[in-house]
SEDOMI-581652 format. One record per residue (C-alpha): residue in one letter; x negated, y negated, z negated. Coordinates in pm, whole numbers, padded with zeros to 5 digits, always signed. Layout:
aXYZ;...
END
This chain:
x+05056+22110-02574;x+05398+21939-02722;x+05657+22034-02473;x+05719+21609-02551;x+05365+21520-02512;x+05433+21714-02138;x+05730+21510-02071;x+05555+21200-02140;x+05278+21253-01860;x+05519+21368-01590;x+05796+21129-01626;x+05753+20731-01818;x+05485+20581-01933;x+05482+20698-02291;x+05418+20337-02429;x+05567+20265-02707;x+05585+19879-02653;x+05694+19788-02353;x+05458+19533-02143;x+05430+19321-01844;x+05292+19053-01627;x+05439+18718-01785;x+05245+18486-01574;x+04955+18474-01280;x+04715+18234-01123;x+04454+18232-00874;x+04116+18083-00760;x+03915+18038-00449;x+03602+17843-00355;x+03654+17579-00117;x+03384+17724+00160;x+03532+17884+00424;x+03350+18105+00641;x+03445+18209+00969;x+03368+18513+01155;x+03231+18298+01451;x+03040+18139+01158;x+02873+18484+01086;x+02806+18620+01458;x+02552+18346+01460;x+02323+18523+01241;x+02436+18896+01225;x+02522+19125+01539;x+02900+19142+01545;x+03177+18901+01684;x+03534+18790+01609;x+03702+19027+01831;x+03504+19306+01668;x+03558+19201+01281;x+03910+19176+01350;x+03937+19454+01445;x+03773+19765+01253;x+03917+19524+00907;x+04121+19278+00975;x+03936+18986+00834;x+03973+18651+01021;x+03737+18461+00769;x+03644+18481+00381;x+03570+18246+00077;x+03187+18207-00062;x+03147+18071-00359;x+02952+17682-00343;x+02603+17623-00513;x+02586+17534-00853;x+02849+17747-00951;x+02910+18124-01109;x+03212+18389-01092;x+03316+18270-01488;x+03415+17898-01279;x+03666+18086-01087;x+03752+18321-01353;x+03827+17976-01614;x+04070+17842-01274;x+04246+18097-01253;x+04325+18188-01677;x+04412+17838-01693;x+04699+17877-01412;x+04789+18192-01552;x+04833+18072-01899;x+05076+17778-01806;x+05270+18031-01583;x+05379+18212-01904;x+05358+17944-02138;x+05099+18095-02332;x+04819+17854-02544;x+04449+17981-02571;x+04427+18063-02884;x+04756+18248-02869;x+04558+18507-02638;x+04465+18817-02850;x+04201+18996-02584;x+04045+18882-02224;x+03984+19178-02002;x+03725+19068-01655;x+03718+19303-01459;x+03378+19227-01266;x+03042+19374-01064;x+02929+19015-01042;x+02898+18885-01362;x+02740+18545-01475;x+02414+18744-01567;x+02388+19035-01750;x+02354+18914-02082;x+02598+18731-02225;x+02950+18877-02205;x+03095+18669-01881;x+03411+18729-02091;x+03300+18577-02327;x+03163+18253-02128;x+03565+18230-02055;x+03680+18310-02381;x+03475+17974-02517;x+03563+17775-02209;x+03927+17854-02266;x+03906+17787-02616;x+04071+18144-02685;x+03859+18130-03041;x+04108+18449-03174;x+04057+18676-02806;x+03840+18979-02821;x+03644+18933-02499;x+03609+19281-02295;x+03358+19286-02008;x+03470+19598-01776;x+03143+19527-01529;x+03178+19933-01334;x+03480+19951-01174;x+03427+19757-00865;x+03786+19716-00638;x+03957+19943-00920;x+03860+19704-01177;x+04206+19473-01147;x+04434+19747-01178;x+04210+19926-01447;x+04228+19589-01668;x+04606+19560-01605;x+04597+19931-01770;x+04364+19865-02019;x+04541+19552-02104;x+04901+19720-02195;x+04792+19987-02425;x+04576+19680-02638;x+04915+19531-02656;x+05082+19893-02779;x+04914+19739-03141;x+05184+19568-03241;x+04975+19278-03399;x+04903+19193-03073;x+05084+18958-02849;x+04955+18859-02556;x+04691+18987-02361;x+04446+18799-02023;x+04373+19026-01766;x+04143+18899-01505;x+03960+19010-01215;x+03674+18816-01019;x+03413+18829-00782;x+03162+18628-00635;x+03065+18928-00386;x+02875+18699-00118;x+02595+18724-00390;x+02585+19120-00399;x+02550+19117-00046;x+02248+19103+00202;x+02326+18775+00431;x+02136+19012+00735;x+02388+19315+00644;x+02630+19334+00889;x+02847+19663+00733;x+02896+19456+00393;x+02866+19084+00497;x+03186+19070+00722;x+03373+19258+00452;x+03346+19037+00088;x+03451+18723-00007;x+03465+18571-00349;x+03785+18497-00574;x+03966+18519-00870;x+04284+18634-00996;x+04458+18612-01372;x+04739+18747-01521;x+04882+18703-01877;x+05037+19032-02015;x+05274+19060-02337;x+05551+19266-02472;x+05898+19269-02260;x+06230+19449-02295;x+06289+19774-02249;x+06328+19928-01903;x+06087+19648-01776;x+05700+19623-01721;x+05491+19877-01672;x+05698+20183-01623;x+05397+20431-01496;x+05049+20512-01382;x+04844+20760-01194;x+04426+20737-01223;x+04148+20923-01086;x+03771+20941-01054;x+03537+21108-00783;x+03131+21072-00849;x+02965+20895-00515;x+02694+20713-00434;x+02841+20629-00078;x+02882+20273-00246;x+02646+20127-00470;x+02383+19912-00568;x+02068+20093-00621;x+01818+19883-00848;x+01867+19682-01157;x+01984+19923-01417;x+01768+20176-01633;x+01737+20448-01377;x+01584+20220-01110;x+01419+19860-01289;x+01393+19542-01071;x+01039+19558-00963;x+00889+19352-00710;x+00915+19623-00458;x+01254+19691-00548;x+01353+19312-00463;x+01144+19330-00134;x+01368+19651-00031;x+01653+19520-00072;x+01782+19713-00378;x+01947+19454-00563;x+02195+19410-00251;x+02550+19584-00210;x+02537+19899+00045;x+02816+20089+00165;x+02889+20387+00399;x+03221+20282+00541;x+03293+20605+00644;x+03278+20736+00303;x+03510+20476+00190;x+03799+20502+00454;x+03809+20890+00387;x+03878+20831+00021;x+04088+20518+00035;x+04293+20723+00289;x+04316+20990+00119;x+04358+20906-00199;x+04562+20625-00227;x+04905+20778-00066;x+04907+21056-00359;x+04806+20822-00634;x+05112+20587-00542;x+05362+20872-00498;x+05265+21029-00852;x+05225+20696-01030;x+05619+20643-00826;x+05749+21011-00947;x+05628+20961-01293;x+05871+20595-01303;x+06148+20880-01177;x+06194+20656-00878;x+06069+20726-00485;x+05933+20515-00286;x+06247+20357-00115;x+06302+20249-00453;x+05987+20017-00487;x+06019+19663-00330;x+05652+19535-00331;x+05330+19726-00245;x+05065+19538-00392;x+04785+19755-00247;x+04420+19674-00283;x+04288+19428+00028;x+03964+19663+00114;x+04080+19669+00508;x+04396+19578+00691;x+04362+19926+00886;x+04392+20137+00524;x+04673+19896+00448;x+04847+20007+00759;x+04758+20372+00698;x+04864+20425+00374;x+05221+20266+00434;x+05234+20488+00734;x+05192+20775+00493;x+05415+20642+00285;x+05666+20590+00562;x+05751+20243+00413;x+05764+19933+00639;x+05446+19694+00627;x+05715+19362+00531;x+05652+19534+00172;x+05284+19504+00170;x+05153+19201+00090;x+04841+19097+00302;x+04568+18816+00201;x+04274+19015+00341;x+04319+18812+00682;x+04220+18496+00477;x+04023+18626+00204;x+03825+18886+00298;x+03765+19174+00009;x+03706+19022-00362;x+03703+19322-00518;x+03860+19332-00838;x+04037+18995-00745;x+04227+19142-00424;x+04569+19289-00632;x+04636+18961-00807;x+04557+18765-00493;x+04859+18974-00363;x+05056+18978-00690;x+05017+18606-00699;x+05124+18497-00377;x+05443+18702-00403;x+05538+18566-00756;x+05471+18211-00637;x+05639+18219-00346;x+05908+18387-00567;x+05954+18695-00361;x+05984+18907-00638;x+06314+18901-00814;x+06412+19028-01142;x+06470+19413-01171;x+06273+19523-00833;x+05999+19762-00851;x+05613+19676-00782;x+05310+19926-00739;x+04976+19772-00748;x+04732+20031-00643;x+04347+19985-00568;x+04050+20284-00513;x+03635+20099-00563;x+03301+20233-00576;x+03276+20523-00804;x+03518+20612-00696;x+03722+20552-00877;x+04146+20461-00774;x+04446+20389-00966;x+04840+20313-00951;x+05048+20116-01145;x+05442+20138-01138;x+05634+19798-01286;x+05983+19659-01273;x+05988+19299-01278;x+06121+19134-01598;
END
């Protein structure tokens, strides 16, 4: 290999057009639901949800409506935060497991609600809680074609639909959002400066029916196997364990460390991996942004619910460093290094 082509992977990002996040937004249904709401139909309490995760109470998405309703909120705040029109959006990533139905494109459904008539719509339906920063990824090298200038990245959930209402290991955990960001070229030195991905084959986290291997059936439906299921065990050994590296090479590859970075924008899957992997880290949890109390998990949503909140409460000043990082079902985990614009 090109002694260059080596220096590019261990150090910089090797784009050639320089990219970030020119504008966010955010969207969450109006139900609330409490964990004293859930302990009167599932086996658990307050004191005990709080906890083994952290979550004081979670969003479900009302009646009536589908994940594309939160995904159209959100574009539409995220497209007047960077002054961007519709039809001046060249792409929409969604980054989804809970799509409108699995025929059409749900990126699509937002593409013609948006009126983004020039925007190739891209459905990325596999990547569960890595699908956010997956589509931010995905989304700067579209924009390395020159032709193109600005690019939607979205993730969304409406998870309280995946999951069985009498499951008590999956139930407490999801909620339902979504989160937008608009992407387009910057100056140099700025934007995405690095990344660090990886991928582990598991069924520890799945659902098992509904796809080619395993057809819907009638029996299928009666067990259950349309429904989210998750060994939590599974999933705090590879969160814990993965995450730490993944933002330290993603950080080395910037040529910064990790006193350098000012805002951890870590993926919300439990407040006690939160805590863990800024104790590995040895950085102070004032740097970590935390929604999960409030929220619950939504998935591919739970970076820009973080990223959001910090930009609007304008905690994030020009020229500091960001990592959004995020490991899902798969698994598969990823880490993104920017410096603000």
């Amino acid at each position: 290999m090109p002694a260059a082509l080596i220096l590019d992977r261990a150090v910089g990002s090797g784009l050639r057009v320089p990219v970030g996040i020119l504008g966010t937004g955010l969207a969450v249904p109006s139900t609330v639901v409490t964990n004293d709401d859930l302990a009167q139909t599932l086996d658990t309490d307050d004191e005990w949800i709080v906890a083994r995760t952290g979550i004081r109470q979670r969003r479900f998405l009302e009646d009536g409506r589908a994940v594309s309703d939160l995904c159209v909120e959100a574009a539409v705040q995220a497209l007047a935060d960077s002054g961007t029109r519709p039809e001046e959006l060249d792409a929409i990533v969604l980054a989804t497991i809970t799509p409108d139905q699995p025929l059409p494109s749900t990126a699509l459904i937002v593409k013609e609600a948006l009126g983004a008539h020039q925007a190739i719509p891209l459905d990325l339906n596999q990547a569960a809680c890595a699908g956010g920063v997956l589509g931010f990824l995905l989304g700067a090298h579209l924009l390395q074609n020159r032709l193109l200038g600005r690019v939607l990245v979205i993730g969304a959930e409406a998870l309280s639909r995946l999951t069985d209402p009498a499951d008590r290991t999956t139930r407490v955990f999801f909620g339902d959002a979504a989160g937008a960001a608009v992407l387009g070229p910057t100056e140099a030195g700025y934007g995405l400066l690095s990344w660090d991905t990886g991928s582990l084959l598991s069924h520890s986290v799945e659902v098992r029916a509904g796809g080619s291997a395993t057809p819907t059936t009638a029996e299928t439906a009666e067990a259950g196997g349309h429904f989210l299921r998750m060994d939590g065990r599974v999933v705090w050994q590879q969160a814990t364990e993965k995450l730490p590296g993944s933002i330290l090479a993603a950080v080395r590859r910037a040529g910064l460390a990790v006193a350098d970075v000012r805002h951890f924008v870590l993926h919300q899957a439990n407040r006690n991996i939160i805590n863990y992997v800024m104790d590995q880290l040895d950085v102070g949890l004032e740097r970590a942004g935390v929604t999960i109390d409030t929220l619950g998990n939504t998935g591919a949503a739970t970076v820009f619910t973080v990223l959001h909140g910090a930009r609007e409460r304008g905690e994030v000043a020009r020229g500091e460093h960001l990592v959004i990082a995020g490991i899902g079902a798969g698994f598969l985990w990823g880490s993104l290094c920017l410096r603000q614009q």
